[in-house]
Structures are given as structure tokens and as C-alpha cells.
C-alpha positions in Angstrom: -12.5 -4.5 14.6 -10.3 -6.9 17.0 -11.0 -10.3 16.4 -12.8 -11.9 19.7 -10.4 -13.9 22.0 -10.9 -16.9 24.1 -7.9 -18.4 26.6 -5.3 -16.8 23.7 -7.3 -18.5 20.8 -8.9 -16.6 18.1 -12.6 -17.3 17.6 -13.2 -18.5 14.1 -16.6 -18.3 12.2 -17.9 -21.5 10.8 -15.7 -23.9 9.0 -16.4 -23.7 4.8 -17.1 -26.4 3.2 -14.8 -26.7 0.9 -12.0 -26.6 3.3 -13.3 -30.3 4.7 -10.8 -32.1 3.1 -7.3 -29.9 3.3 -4.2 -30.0 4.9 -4.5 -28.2 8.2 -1.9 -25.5 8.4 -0.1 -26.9 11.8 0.2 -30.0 10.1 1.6 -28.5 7.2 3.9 -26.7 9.0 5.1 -30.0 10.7 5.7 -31.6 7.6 7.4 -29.1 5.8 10.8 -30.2 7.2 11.3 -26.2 7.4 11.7 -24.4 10.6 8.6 -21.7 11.0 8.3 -18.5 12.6 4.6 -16.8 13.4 5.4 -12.6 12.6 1.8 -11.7 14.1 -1.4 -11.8 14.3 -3.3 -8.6 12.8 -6.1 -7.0 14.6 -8.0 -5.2 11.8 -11.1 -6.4 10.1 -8.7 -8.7 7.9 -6.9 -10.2 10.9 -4.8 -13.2 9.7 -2.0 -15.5 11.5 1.0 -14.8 9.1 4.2 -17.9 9.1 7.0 -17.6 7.8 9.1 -20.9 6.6 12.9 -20.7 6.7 15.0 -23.4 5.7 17.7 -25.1 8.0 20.2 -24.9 6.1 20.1 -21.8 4.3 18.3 -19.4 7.0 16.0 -17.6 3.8 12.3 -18.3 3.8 11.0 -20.0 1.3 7.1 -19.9 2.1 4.5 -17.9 3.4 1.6 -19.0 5.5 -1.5 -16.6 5.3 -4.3 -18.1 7.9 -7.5 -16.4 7.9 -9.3 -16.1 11.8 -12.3 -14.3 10.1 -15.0 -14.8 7.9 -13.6 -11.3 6.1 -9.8 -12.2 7.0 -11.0 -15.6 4.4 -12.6 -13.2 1.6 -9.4 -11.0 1.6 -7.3 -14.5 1.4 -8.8 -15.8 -1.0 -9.0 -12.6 -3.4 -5.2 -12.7 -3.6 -4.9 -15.9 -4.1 -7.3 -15.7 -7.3 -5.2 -12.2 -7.7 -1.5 -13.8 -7.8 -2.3 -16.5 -9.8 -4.2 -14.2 -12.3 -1.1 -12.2 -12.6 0.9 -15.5 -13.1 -1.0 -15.2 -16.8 1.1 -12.3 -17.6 4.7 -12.2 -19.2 6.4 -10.6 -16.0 9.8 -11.7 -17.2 12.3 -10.3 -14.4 9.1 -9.3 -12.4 8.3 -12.8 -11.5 10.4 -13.4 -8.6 9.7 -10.2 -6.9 5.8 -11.1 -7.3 5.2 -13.8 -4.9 3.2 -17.2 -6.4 0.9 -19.6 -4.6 1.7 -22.7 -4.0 -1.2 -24.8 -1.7 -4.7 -23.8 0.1 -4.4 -25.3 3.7 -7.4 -25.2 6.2 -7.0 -22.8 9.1 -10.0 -23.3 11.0 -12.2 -23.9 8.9 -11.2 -21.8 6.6 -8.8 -21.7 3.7 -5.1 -20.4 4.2 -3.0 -19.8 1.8 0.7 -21.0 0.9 2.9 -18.8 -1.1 7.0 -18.2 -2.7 8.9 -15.9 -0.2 9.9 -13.1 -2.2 13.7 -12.0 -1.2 14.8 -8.9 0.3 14.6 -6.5 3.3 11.2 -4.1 3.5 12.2 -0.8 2.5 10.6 0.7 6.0 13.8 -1.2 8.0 16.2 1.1 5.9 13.4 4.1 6.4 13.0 4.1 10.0 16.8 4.0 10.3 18.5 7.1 11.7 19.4 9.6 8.7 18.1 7.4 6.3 15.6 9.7 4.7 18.0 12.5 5.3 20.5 11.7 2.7 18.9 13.1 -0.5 21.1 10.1 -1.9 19.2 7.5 -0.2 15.7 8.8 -0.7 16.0 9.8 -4.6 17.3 5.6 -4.6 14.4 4.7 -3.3 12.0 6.5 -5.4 13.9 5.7 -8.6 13.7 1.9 -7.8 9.8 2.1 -6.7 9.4 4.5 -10.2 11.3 1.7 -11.8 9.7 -1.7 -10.8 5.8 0.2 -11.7 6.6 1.7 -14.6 7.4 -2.1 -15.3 4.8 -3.7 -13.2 2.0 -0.8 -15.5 3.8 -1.4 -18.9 3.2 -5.7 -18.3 -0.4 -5.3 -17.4 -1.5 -2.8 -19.0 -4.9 -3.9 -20.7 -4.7 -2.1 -24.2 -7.6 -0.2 -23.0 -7.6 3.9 -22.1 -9.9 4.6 -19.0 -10.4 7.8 -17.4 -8.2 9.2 -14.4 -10.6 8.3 -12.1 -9.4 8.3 -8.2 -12.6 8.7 -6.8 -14.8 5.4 -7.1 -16.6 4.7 -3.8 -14.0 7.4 -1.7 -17.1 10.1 -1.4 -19.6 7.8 -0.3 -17.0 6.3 2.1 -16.1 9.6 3.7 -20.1 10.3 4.2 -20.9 6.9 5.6 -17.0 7.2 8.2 -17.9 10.6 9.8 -21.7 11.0 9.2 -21.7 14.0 12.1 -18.8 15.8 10.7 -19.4 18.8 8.1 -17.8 17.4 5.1 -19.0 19.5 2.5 -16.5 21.9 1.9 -14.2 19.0 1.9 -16.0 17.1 -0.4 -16.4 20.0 -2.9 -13.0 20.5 -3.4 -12.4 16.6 -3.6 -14.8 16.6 -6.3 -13.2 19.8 -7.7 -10.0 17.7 -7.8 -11.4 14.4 -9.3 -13.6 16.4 -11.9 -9.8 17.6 -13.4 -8.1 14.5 -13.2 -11.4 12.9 -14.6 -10.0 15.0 -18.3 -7.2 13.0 -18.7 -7.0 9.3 -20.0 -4.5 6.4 -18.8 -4.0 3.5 -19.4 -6.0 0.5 -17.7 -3.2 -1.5 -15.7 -3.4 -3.9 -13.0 -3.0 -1.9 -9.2 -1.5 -3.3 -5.9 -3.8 -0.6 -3.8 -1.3 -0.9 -0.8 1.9 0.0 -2.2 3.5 1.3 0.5 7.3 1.3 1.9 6.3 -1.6 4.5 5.1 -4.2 1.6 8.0 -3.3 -1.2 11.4 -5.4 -0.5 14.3 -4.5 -1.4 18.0 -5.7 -2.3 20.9 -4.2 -3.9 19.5 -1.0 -4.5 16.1 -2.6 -6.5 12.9 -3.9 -5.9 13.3 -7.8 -4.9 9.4 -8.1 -4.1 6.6 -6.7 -3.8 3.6 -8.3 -0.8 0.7 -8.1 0.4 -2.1 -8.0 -2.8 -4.8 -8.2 -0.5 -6.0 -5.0 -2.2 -5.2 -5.5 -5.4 -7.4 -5.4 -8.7 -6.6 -6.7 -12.3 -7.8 -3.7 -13.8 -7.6 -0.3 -12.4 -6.1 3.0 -11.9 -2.2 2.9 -12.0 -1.9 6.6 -10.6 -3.3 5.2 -7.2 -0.5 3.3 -7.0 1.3 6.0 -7.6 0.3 8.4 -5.3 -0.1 5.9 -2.4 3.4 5.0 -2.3 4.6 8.7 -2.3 2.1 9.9 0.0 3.3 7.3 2.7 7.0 8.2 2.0 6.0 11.6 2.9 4.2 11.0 6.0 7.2 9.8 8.3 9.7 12.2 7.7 9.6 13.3 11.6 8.8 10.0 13.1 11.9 10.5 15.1 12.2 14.3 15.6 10.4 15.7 18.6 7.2 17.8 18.4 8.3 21.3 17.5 12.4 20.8 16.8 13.4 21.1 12.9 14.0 17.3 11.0 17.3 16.8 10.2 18.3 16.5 6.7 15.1 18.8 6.0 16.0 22.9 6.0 13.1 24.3 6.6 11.0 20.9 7.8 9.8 21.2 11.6 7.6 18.2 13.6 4.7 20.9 13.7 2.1 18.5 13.2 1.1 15.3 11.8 1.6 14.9 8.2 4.4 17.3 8.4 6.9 15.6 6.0 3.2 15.3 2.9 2.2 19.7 3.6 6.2 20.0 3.3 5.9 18.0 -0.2 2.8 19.7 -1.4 3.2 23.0 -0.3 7.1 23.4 1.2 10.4 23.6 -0.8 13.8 21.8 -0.1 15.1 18.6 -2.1 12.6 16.3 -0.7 9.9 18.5 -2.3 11.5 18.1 -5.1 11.9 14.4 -5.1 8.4 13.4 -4.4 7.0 16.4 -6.7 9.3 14.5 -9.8 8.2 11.0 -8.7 4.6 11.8 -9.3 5.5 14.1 -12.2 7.5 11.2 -14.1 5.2 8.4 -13.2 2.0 10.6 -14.6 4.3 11.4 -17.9 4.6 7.6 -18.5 1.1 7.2 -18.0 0.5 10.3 -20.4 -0.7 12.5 -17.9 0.7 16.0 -17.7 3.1 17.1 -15.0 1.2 19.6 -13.7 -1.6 17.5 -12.3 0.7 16.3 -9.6 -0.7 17.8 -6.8 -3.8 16.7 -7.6 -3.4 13.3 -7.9 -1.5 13.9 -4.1 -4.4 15.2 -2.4 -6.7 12.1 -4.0 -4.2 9.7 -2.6 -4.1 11.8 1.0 -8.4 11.3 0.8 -8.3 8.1 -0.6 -6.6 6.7 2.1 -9.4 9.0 4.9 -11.8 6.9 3.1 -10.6 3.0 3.0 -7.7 2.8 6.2 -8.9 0.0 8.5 -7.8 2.2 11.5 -10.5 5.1 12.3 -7.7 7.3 13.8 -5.5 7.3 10.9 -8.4 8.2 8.6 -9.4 11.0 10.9 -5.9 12.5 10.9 -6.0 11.8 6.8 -8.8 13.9 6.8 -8.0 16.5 8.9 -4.6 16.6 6.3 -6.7 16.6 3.4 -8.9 19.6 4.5 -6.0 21.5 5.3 -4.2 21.0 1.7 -7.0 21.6 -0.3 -8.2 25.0 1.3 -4.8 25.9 -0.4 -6.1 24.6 -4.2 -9.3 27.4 -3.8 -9.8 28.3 -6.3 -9.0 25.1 -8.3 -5.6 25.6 -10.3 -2.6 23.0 -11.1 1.0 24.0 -10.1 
């Protein structure tokens, strides 16, 4: 959904109560002493203005503005904020600073925007879409080890003491049914329920979950995760295999983004641009050292969670319909699903590699 636009201003729904008597953001801004810089407006159902605030004499940002210009953009706000400073009740030790904190609720037309810590660090997607970055075997198996690294952490700190099942379905079915009601999804569905009813045998470990852990939201610096953004999505207590599964499944997914339709991706024997979701059938089905990679990610993240190995793929082709059912963008779920039909046709019948 765009967010309605009049003479370049965003229409806002009306003002909450509760933001009567707060800062507005521009003033903020003003006052600050810190020079700003407005990175984008979204235009997905959660559209928000997002600021950054650098300071003038070091050049680093120390603050982010997140300014709602929509009755949902506000519900999403607000949920991290009660999200971050929940996690702020943990003993993150050397997570803190890569977890940002919030710092003030400003008023953003009439609705509450949120100031928070920048976290340091570079998003891991500048290094990715770099030329022969995910070529170099090298490169990719660092990024992997530091993601594996900073949520085997992340799992271990907020992990509830309790043992739930391994449950990646919740509300994906019914989402599916309700996104393409004129599509025939049954076969599909069958084998995602085929999928979930295996992982559904095994138990982890309840955990807090980010829910959009994905190259463009972790930072990085020095070779490790300096921060991790974006909680909009996040729950106290969930599943800590989504988190899991999401980040690999987006790693996989841009292998070719600069390799015409057709020609082989370099760094990749065996890898061609034949499709979307190329670089995820390559991980799932293929072979090569990227296979490899991403097969051992999931395969040593599900260990530490006590899951065995072999339910890798599985917990793959969850992530691959997970994200069919909740993307904002009805394209990219279509294209999820196509890739989801595709790869599960080869699980028939139902079996674990």
C-alpha cells in the first residue's frame, strides 16, 4: 500500500492523544546540535520517514529517527520500541551495543516517533552487492560464521528456559489462502504441512526472534556483527530457527543479481541466472561450496538448538513459504511461491537429506 500524497506531503491519520504534548520531530532535529540526513521514506504498509543524526565533528551517527506517516506505520513503531526496551532487561553483555536502545518518543504528525542509539557498522548487503563478493568462498563462509556467531549468542541470552515445539507455520497457511484465494494451492499446501508436521517432532528452545534478519538489517565491522536493526518484526518469545532460516534464505537469493539471464555466476561452477531464486534451488538442490556453506549454516545453527542436521532442508523451504506468506510486496511473495512449489515437488514423498 503507498501512502497517499498531497503537494510532496504524506497524509497522516489522526493525531493520538497521547502525542499532544511531545517534542515534534523537526524540532528535535533542530535542537539536537547534530547535523541530519532523511535516508527515505518507505512505501509499504509500514511506511516511515527514517533520519539519521551525524555528529559534526566526528561524521558517525549517533541517533535514529523513526517517524510514522500511518496509522500501521505507528503500530509497527511503537512495537519496537516496547520490543528494544524489553530486550534492554536482558544481560546482553557484548550484545548491547550492536542492539540499538531508545532514547525519546517525539510526535510526527500526530503520531509517536521514535529516537534510538545508532548501532556502528556497514550493512552487510554493501559488501554483498559488491563485485566478487559472494564469489570468494572466503568472504561468504565470513559472513555466515559471524551471522551463526552473533545468534547463537543473541538465542543463548534470551532463551526463556522453556522447550516449545519447532513450529514454523503459525498463521503462514491461512495467509497463503487469504494472498492468492484464485490460485490452486493445495498441493502446495500439503507438502508445506508435510514439512511442518516433521519439524513439528522436534523441540527447541523458546528464544527471543528478530523475524527480519536479513543481510540489509545486520551491520557489520571488522569481520563481526556491529548491529543488528530494524525489530519491527520482532517477538520476545518465539521460534529461533526462523531466524535462522530467513537470514540464509536471503543470502541465497542474490547470488546472480549481477549475472545476465542465462550466462553461468562467477565464483559458482555449475550456478547459471536460469531463473529467479537461482542462487536458494542451487542451495537446496545444487552442489558446489556455496551449497555447502548454507547447508552447514542451517545444519550448525539447528545442532545448537538441538535439532538434528538432517532437517535442514526443511526448515529451508519453511523459511522460502514463510516469507510467500508475510512480504509486504505481492510480487515477491508470488515469485516465493512459485520457488516454494518448485522445491517441494522435489521432497515427494516426504524424506530428510
Amino acid at each position: 500500500m503507498t501512502v497517499p500524497v498531497t503537494a510532496g506531503v504524506a497524509v497522516i491519520d489522526a493525531p493520538a492523544a497521547d502525542c499532544v504534548d511531545r517534542v515534534p520531530v523537526w524540532d528535535y532535529v533542530q535542537r539536537s546540535g547534530l547535523r541530519s540526513l532523511v535516508i527515505g521514506v518507505s512505501t509499504d504498509p509500514n511506511a516511515k520517514l527514517t533520519v539519521l543524526l551525524f555528529s559534526p565533528q566526528s561524521g558517525l551517527a549517533e541517533r535514529v529517527v523513526k517517524a510514522p506517516t500511518s496509522r500501521d506505520a505507528a503500530r509497527a513503531v511503537e512495537h519496537e520500541v516496547a520490543l528494544l526496551r524489553e530486550l534492554r532487561t536482558f544481560a546482553l553483555g557484548e550484545l548491547a551495543d550492536s542492539i540499538p536502545s531508545v532514547i525519546d518518543i517525539l510526535e510526527f504528525g500526530g503520531r509517536p516517533a521514535a529516537v534510538m542509539s545508532a548501532v556502528g557498522g556497514v550493512p552487510m548487503s554493501t559488501a554483498y552487492m559488491r563485485g566478487r563478493h559472494t564469489a570468494s568462498h572466503r568472504r561468504v563462509a565470513a559472513d555466515l560464521a559471524a551471522v551463526g556467531t552473533w545468534l547463537d549468542r543473541f538465542q543463548s541470552i534470551t532463551a526463556s528456559g522453556r522447550s516449545i515445539a519447532l513450529d514454523m507455520g503459525v498463521g503462514v497457511h491461512g495467509r497463503l489462502r487469504s494472498r492468492f484465494p484464485n490460485e490452486p494451492l493445495d498441493s502446495a499446501l500439503d507438502d508445506l504441512a508435510a514439512i511442518h508436521a516433521r519439524l513439528r517432532e522436534h523441540g527447541v528452545p523458546e528464544t527471543a526472534v528478530h523475524g527480519d534478519l536479513w543481510i540489509g538489517n545486520v551491520l557489520c565491522r571488522e569481520g563481526r556483527i556491529s548491529g543488528v536493526v530494524d525489530w519491527e518484526a520482532a517477538a520476545m518469545r518465539g521460534q529461533p530457527a526462523r531466524d535462522l532460516a530467513r537470514f540464509a534464505h536471503i543470502y541465497a537469493l542474490y547470488l546472480d543479481r549481477r549475472t545476465r539471464a542465462g550466462r553461468r555466476v562467477r565464483g559458482h561452477p555449475g550456478l547459471r541466472a536460469d531463473g529467479w531464486g537461482a542462487g536458494v534451488r542451487c542451495a537446496l538442490d545444487g552442489s558446489g561450496w556455496f551449497a555447502d556453506l548454507f547447508r552447514r549454516f542451517l545444519q550448525d545453527g539447528l545442532a545448537r538448538l538441538g535439532v538434528p542436521r538432517a532437517c535442514w532442508r526443511d526448515v529451508a523451504l519453511a523459511a522460502v513459504a514463510e516469507v510467500a506468506a508475510l512480504t509486504d510486496d505481492p510480487d515477491f511473495a508470488r515469485r516465493n511461491l512459485d520457488l516454494f512449489r518448485s522445491l517441494a515437488a522435489r521432497t515427494r514423498p516426504a524424506r530428510h537429506r
